[in-house]
DRENDO-1510 file (C-alpha; in Angstrom, 1 decimal, always signed):
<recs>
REC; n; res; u; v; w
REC; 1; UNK; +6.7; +95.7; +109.9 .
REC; 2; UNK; +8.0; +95.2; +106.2 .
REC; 3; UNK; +8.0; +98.8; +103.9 .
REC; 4; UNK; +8.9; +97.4; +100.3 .
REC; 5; UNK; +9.8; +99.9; +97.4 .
REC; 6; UNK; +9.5; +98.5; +94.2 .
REC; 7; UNK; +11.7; +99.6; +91.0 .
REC; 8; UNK; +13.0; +99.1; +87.6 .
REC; 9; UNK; +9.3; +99.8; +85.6 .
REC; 10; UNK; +9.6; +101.2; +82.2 .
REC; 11; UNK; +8.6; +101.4; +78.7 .
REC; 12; UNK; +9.9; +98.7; +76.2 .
REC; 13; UNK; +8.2; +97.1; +73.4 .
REC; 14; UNK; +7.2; +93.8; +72.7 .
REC; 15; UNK; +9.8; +90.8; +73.2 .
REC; 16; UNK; +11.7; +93.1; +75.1 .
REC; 17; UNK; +12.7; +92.4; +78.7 .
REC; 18; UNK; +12.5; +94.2; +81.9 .
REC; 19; UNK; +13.9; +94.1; +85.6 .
REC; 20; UNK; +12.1; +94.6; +88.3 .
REC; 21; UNK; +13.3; +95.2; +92.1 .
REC; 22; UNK; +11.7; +95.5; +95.1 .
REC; 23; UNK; +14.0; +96.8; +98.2 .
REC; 24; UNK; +12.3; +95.7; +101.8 .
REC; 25; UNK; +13.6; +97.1; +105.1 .
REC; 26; UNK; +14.0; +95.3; +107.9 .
REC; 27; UNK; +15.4; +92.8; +109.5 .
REC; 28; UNK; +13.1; +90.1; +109.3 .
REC; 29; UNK; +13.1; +90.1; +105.1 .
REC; 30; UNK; +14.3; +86.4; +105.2 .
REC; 31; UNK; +11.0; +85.3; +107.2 .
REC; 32; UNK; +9.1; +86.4; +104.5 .
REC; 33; UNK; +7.8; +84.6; +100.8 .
REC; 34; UNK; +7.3; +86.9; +98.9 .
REC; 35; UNK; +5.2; +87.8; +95.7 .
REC; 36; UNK; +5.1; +90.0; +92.2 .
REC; 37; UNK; +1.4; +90.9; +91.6 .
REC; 38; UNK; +0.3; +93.3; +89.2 .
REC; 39; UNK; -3.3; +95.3; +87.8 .
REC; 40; UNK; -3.6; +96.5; +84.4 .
REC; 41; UNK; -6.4; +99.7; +84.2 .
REC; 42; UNK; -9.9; +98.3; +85.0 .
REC; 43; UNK; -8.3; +95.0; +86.3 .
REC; 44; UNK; -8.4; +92.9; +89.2 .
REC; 45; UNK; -5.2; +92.9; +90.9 .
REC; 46; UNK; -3.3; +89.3; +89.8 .
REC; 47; UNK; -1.2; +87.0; +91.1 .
REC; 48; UNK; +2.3; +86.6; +89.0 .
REC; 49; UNK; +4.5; +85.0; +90.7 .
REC; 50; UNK; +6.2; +83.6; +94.7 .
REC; 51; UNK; +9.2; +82.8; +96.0 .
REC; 52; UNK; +9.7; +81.1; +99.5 .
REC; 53; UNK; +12.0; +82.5; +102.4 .
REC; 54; UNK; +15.0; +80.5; +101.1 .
REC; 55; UNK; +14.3; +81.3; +97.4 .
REC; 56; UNK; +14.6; +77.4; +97.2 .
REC; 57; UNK; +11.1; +77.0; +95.9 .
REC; 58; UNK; +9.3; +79.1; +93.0 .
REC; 59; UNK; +5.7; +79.4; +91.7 .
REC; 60; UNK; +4.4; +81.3; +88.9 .
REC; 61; UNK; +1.1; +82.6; +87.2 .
REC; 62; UNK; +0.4; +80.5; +84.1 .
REC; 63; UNK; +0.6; +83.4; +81.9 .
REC; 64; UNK; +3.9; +84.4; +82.7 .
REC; 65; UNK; +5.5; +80.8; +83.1 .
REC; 66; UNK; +8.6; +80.7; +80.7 .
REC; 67; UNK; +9.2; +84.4; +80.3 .
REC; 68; UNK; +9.6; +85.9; +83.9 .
REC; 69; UNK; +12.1; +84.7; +87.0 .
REC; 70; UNK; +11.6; +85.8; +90.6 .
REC; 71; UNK; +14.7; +85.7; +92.8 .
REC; 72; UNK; +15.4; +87.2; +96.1 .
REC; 73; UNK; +18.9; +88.2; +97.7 .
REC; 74; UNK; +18.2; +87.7; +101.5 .
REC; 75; UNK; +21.6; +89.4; +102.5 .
REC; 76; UNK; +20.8; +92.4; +100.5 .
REC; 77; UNK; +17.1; +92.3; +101.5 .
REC; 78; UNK; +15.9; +92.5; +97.3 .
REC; 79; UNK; +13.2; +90.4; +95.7 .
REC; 80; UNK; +13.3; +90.7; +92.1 .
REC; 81; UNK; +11.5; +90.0; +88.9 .
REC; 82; UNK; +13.4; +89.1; +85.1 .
REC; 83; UNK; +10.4; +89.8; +82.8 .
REC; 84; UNK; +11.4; +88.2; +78.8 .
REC; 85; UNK; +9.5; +88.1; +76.0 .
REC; 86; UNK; +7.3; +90.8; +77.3 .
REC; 87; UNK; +3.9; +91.2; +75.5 .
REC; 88; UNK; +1.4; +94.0; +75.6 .
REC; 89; UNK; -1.0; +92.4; +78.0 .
REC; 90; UNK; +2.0; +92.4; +80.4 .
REC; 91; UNK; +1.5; +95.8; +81.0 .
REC; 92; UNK; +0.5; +96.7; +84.1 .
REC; 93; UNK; +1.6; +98.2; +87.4 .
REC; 94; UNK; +3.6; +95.7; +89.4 .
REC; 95; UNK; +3.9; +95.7; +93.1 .
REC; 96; UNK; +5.9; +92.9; +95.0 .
REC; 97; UNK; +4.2; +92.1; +98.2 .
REC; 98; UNK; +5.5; +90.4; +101.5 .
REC; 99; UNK; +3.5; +87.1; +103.2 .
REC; 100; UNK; +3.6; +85.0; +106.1 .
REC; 101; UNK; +2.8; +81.9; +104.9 .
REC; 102; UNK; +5.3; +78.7; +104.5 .
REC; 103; UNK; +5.9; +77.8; +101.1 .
REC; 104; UNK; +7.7; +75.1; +101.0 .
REC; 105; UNK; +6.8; +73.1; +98.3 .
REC; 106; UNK; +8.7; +72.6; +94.6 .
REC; 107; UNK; +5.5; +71.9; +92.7 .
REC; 108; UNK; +4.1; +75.5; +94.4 .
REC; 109; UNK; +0.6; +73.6; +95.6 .
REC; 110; UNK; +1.0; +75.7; +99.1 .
REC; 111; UNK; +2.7; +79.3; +97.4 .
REC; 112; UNK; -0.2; +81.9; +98.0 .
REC; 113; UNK; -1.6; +83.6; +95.5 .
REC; 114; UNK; -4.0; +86.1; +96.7 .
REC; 115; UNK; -3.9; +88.8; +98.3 .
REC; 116; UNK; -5.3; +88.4; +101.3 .
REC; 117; UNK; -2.4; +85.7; +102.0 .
REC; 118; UNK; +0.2; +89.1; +101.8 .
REC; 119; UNK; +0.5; +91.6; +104.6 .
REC; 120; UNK; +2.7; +94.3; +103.2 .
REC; 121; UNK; +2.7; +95.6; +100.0 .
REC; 122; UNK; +5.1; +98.2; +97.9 .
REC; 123; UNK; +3.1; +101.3; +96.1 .
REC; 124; UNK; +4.2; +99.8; +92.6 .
REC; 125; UNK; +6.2; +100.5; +89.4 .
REC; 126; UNK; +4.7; +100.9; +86.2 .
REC; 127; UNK; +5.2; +98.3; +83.0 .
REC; 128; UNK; +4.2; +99.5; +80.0 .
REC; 129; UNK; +5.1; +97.0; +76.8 .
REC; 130; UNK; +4.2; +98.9; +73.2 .
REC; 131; UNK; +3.6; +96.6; +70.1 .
</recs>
């Protein structure tokens, strides 16, 4: 079992940026991709972005393509989320999310994006971007 705690959620205006981590326990963190999702108020939950076990491959959400990065720190068990450029329709809460399917491929065709493809998620950290 995975128990993910997610951090760095704030309040910053627009073009601002914004750090998000997410801390997993563990041992097994390295087996995991893992995913940033996140659900504004009276949203769907979304897919934002994946990152395979090695953190060799990367996949993102169209929206968000160009302004965040997700990277993940195996050793220190972290998964985290550079936001840029932030807008208001970035806010949200964000939770980062644990799955057990490969992804394996640069172009992201296999990354999963919903989230019945995750099996542990984080309780979230909330983004709030002002104009």
């Amino acid at each position: 079992q995975v128990q993910l705690v997610e951090s760095g959620g704030g309040l910053v205006q627009a073009g601002g940026s914004l750090r998000l981590s997410c801390a997993a326990s563990g041992r097994t963190f390295s087996s995991y991709t893992m995913g940033w999702f996140r659900q504004a108020p009276g949203q769907e939950r979304e897919f934002v972005a994946a990152i395979s076990r090695s953190g060799m491959s990367t996949y993102y959400a169209g929206s968000v393509k160009g302004r965040f990065s997700i990277s993940r720190d195996n050793a220190k068990n972290t998964v985290n989320l550079q936001m840029n450029s932030l807008k208001p329709e970035d806010t949200a809460v964000y939770y980062c999310a644990s799955s057990a399917r490969l992804f394996l491929s640069s172009s992201g065709y296999d990354a999963p994006q919903t989230d019945a493809e995750y099996n542990y998620w984080g309780q979230g950290t909330q983004v709030t971007v002002s104009s």
